[in-house]
C-alpha positions in Angstrom: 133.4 118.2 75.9 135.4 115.4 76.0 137.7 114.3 72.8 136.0 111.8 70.5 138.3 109.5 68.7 136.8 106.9 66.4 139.6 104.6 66.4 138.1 102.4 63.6 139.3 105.8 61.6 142.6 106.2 63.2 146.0 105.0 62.1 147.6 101.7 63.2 148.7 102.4 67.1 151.7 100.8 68.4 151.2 100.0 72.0 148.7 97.8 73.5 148.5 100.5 76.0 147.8 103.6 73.7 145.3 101.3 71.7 143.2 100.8 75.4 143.9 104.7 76.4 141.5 105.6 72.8 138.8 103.2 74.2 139.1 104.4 77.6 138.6 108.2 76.1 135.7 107.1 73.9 133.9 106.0 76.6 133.1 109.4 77.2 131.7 110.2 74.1 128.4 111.9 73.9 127.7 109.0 71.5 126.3 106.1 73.0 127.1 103.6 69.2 131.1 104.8 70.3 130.5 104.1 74.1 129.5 100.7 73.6 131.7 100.0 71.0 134.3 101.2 72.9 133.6 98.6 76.2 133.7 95.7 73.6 136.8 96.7 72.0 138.1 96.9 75.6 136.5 93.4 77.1 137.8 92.1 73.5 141.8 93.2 74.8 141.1 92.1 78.0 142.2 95.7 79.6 142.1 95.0 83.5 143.6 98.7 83.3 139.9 99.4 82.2 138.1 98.2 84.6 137.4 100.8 86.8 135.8 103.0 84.1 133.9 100.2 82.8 132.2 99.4 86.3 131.3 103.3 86.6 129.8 103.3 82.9 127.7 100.2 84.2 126.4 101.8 87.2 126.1 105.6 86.0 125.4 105.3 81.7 121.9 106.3 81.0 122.2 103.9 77.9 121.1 100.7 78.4 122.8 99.0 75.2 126.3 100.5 77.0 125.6 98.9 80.1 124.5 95.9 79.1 128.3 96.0 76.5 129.7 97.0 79.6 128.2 94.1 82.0 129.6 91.6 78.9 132.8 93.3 78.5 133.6 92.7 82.3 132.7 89.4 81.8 135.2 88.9 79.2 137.8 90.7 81.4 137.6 88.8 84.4 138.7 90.9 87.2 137.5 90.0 90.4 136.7 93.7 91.3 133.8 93.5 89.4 132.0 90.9 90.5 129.7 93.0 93.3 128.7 95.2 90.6 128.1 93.2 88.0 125.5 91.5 91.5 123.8 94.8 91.7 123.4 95.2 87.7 121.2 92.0 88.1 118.6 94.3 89.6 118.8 96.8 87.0 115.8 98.2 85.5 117.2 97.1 82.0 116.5 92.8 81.0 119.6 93.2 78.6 121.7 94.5 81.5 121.0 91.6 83.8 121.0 89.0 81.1 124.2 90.3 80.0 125.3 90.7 84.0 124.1 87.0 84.7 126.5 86.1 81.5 129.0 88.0 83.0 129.4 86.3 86.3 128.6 83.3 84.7 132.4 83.5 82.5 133.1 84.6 85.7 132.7 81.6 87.7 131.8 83.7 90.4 130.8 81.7 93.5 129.9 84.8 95.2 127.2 85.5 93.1 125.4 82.4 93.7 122.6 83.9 96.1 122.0 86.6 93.5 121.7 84.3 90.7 119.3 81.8 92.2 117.6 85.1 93.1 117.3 85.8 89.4 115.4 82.6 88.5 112.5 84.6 89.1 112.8 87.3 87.2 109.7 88.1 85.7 112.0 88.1 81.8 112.8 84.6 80.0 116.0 85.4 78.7 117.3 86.8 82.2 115.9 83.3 83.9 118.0 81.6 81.2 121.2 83.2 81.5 121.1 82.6 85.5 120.4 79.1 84.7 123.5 79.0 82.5 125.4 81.2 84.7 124.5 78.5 88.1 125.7 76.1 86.0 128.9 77.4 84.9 130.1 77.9 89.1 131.5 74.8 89.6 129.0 74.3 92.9 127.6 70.7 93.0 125.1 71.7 96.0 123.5 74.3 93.1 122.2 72.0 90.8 119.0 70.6 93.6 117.9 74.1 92.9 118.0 73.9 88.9 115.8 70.6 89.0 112.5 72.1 88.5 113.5 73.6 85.2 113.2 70.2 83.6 109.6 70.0 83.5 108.8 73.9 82.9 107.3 74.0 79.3 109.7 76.2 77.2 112.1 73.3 75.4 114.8 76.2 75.4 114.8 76.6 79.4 114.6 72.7 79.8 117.4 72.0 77.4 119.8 75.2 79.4 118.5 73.6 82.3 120.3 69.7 81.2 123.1 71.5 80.6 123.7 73.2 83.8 123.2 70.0 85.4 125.5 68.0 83.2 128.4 70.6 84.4 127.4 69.9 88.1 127.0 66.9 87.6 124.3 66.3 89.3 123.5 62.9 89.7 120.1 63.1 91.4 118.6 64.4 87.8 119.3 61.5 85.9 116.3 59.7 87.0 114.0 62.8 85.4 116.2 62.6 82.6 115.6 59.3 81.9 112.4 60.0 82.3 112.0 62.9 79.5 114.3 61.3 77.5 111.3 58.1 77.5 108.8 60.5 76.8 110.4 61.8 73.9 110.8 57.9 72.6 107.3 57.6 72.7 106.2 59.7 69.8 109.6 60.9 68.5 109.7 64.4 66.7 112.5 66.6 64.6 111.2 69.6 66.5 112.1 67.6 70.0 115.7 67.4 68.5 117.7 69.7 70.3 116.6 68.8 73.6 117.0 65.0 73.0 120.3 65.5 71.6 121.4 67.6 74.9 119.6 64.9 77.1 121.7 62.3 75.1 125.1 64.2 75.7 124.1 64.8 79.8 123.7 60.9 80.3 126.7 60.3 78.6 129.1 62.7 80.0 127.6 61.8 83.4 128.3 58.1 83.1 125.0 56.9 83.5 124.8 53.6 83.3 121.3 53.2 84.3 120.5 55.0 81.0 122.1 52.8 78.7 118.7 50.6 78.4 117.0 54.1 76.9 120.0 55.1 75.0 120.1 51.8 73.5 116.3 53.0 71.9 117.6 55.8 71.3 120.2 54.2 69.3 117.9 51.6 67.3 115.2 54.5 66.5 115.7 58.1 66.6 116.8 59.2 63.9 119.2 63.0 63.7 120.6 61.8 67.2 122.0 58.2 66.5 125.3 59.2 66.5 125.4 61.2 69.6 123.9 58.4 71.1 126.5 56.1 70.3 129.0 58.4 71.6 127.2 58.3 74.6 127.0 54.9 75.6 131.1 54.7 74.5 131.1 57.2 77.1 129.2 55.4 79.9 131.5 52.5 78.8 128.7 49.6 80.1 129.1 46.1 77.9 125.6 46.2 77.9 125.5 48.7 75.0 127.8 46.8 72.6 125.3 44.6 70.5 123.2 47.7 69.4 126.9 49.7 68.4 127.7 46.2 66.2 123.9 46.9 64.6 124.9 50.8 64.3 128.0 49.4 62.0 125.5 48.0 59.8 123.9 51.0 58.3 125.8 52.3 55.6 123.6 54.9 54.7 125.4 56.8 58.0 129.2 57.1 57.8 129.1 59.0 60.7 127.5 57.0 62.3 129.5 53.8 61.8 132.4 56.0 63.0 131.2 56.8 66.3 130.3 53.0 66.7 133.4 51.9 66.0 135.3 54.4 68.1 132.7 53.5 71.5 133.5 49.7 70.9 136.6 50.3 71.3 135.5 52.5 74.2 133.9 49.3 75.6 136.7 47.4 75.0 134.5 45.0 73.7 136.8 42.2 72.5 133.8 40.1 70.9 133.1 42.5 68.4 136.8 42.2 66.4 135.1 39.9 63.6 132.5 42.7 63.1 134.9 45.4 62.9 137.5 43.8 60.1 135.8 44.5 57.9 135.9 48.1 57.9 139.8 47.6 57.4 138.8 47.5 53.3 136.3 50.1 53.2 136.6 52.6 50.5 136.5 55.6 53.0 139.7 56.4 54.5 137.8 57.6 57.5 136.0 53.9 57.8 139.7 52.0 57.6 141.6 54.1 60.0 138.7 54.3 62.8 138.2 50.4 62.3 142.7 49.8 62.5 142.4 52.0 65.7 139.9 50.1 67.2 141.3 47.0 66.8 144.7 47.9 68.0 142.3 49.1 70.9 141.0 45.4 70.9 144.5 43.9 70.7 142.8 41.8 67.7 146.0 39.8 66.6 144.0 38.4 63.9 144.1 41.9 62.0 147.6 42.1 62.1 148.0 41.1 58.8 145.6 43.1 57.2 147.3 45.9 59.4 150.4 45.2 57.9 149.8 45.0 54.3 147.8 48.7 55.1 150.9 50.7 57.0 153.0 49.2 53.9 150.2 49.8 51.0 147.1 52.0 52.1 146.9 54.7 49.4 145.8 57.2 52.0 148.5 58.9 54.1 146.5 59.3 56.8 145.8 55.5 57.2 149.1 53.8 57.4 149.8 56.1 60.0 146.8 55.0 62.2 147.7 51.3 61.0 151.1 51.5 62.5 149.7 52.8 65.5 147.4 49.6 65.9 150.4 47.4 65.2 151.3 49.1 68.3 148.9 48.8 70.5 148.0 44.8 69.8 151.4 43.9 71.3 152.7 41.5 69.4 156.4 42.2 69.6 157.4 39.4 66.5 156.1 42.7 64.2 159.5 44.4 65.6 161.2 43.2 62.4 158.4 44.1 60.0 158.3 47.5 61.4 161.8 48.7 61.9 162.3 49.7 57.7 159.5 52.5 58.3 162.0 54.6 59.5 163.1 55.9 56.3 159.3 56.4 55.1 158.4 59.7 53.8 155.2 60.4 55.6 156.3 62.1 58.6 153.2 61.1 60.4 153.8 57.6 60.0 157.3 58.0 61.2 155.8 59.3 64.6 153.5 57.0 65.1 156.1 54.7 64.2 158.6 55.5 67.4 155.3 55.2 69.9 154.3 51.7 68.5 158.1 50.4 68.5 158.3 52.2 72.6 155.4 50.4 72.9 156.2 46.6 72.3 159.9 46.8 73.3 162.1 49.8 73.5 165.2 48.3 75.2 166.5 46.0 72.2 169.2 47.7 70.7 167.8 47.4 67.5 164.7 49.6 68.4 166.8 52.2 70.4 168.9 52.6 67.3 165.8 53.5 65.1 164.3 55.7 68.2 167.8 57.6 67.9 167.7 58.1 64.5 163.6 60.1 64.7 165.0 61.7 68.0 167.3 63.6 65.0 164.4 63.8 62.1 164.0 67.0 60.8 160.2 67.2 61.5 159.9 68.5 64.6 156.6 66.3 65.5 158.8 63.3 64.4 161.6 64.1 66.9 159.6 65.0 69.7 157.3 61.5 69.5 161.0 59.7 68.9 162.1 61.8 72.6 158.7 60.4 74.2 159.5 56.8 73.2 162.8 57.0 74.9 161.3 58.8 77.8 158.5 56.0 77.9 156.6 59.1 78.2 153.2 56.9 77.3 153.7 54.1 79.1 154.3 55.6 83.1 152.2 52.9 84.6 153.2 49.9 82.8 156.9 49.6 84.1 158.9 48.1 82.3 161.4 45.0 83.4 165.0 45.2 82.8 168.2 42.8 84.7 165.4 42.5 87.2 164.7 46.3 88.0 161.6 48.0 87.2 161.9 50.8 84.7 159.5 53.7 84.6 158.6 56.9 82.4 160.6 60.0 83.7 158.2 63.1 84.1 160.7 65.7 83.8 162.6 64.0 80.6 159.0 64.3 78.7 158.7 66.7 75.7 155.6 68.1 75.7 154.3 68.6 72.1 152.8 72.4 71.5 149.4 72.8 70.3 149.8 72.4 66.6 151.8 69.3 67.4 149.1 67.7 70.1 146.6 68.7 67.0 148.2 66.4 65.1 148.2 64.0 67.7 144.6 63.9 68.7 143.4 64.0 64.5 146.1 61.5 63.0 146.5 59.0 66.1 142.8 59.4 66.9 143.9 60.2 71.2 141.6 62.4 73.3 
């Protein structure tokens, strides 16, 4: 009888490798509960080392529940040498094994597997069809997605709304007419239940770029209420002018914050210029959230009217978070007479304001000695986010296309002098700067 070791009982291991040898062992245990725990743990650790056992326990294990732990831990994995198998496991006798073997090749991206997966669409078990929906979607094969189409009008909301997704991946552009199309019907009698399949249909358009949707989104926008602020997302997205009047209604109603937010960010989006006086006001909101989305936007909008207000906020705003996002804006407007007002910030004591501080001065004009001699001094700040936006700046890191003029030669951002930031500081980045 083979040795059973429980490892969930056993003593810290030190090597990755000893750690995978236990799993690999308890896959032969008599116990199917330690067998199947034992191809998660390994799918969990990645163990290529693993595979070959794994693929035998899928094709050989009388337990289903192992298999179908097996076909998902291969998945996790990875490893090219297990696509055919995990093909044939879509035949086996077991729905949990080919669901969890459509999944599989599905992580996968397994463009092999796309005969066998369109063969599965008829399996005779819901939750198989679904997961080869999912999976066609997820292999990055534009031609796939003619053959997904039908799924929009089956009955079942949950097949139709895997079935939007797997189009908006493939980005197939011949759905959006039936999209459109459900997404109308839905406006006609509008329902919490429909929820989840509105709010995916909302999402497809957007991400798709549909600008023949924006009329319906529009409706969406004005009337549906649970999916108003996807909507206005969307059409920020889809980026069509045509949208902007119903986002300056959105910011209107202040019984949604979240919803004022996303309008403000997607007119910005738009680049909607016309909506600045709309969006002022916002700079004087109580919610912190509310002024920094609205100085963002307008920096967006290069409102030079704001400026001011922008001003007083980087110098007074009692939220750290905002006179950050204020500087930024300052920034991004352009007018370079704010040099003078902005230089003192470099001895502030909010960090993130001393970041945002070296983009927005690289920005509107980093070759006066003055600003290089503040850019110099963050290049040496002891935050380590500080230093490596300061290193951007004088990189012109953010500005690569627009060259900059200097004794009549064009200056330009040097790739390889660029910092990257790691991913706490591009964290920062994206939630305190408010970049995608």
């Amino acid at each position: 009888m083979a040795k059973v070791t429980d490892v969930s009982l056993s003593p810290p291991l030190s090597s990755r490798s000893s750690v995978v040898q236990r799993h690999i062992e308890n896959l032969e245990s008599p116990n199917p509960r330690i067998r199947s725990q034992a191809a998660e743990d390994l799918g969990k650790l990645g163990a290529q080392e693993a595979v070959p056992v794994l693929v035998e326990r899928l094709q050989e294990d009388v337990n289903t529940y192992v298999r179908s732990s097996t076909a998902e831990a291969l998945g996790w994995i990875g490893d090219s040498g297990a696509i055919f198998p995990l093909m044939d496991a879509l035949r086996d006798s077991c729905s949990f094994v080919r669901r969890a073997s459509a999944i599989a090749l599905g992580q996968m991206q397994a463009k092999e597997a796309q005969g066998a997966l369109l063969r599965v669409l008829e399996d005779s078990n819901f939750y198989v069809r679904r997961a080869s929906i999912n999976a066609i979607g997820k292999l990055g094969i534009p031609d796939l997605g003619a053959q997904l189409v039908p799924f929009l009008e089956t009955p079942d909301p949950r097949i139709r709304r895997t079935a939007i997704i797997a189009l908006r991946r493939l980005g197939t552009s011949g759905a959006v007419p039936q999209m459109m199309a459900m997404l109308e019907q839905y406006l006609i009698q509008p329902n919490q239940r429909d929820l989840p399949v509105v709010k995916t249909l909302v999402v497809a358009l957007g991400e798709m770029e549909a600008v023949e949707a924006v009329p319906a989104l529009v409706r969406v926008l004005r009337g549906y209420v649970g999916v108003r602020s996807l909507t206005a997302k969307a059409l920020g997205r889809i980026g069509d002018p045509q949208a902007a009047v119903a986002l300056i209604e959105a910011l209107r109603d202040d019984k949604s914050r979240n919803l004022q937010l996303t309008a403000l960010k997607s007119l910005g989006d738009l680049g909607y210029e016309q909506a600045s006086p709309a969006i002022r006001p916002f700079l004087d909101e109580p919610d912190p959230r509310l002024r920094r989305t609205a100085a963002l936007t307008l920096g967006v909008l290069k409102d030079r009217e704001a400026t001011p207000r922008l001003l007083a906020m980087a110098k007074d705003d009692e939220s750290p978070l905002v006179r950050p996002s204020a500087v930024e804006a300052l920034g991004q407007v352009g007018d370079a007479s704010l040099i003078g007002e902005l230089l003192p910030f470099v001895d502030d004591s909010n960090a993130y304001l001393r970041a945002a501080l070296a983009r927005a001065l690289s920005t509107l004009d980093g070759d006066t000695p003055e600003v290089r001699a503040v850019l110099l001094q963050l290049q040496q700040d002891n935050v380590r986010h500080v230093a490596i936006a300061a290193e951007r700046a004088l990189a012109r890191c953010d500005t690569p296309v627009r060259a900059r003029k200097k004794q009549g030669k064009e200056v330009e951002s040097d790739p390889d002098s660029c910092p990257e930031p790691d991913k706490r500081h591009m964290s920062w980045l994206r939630r305190f700067l408010g970049r995608t």
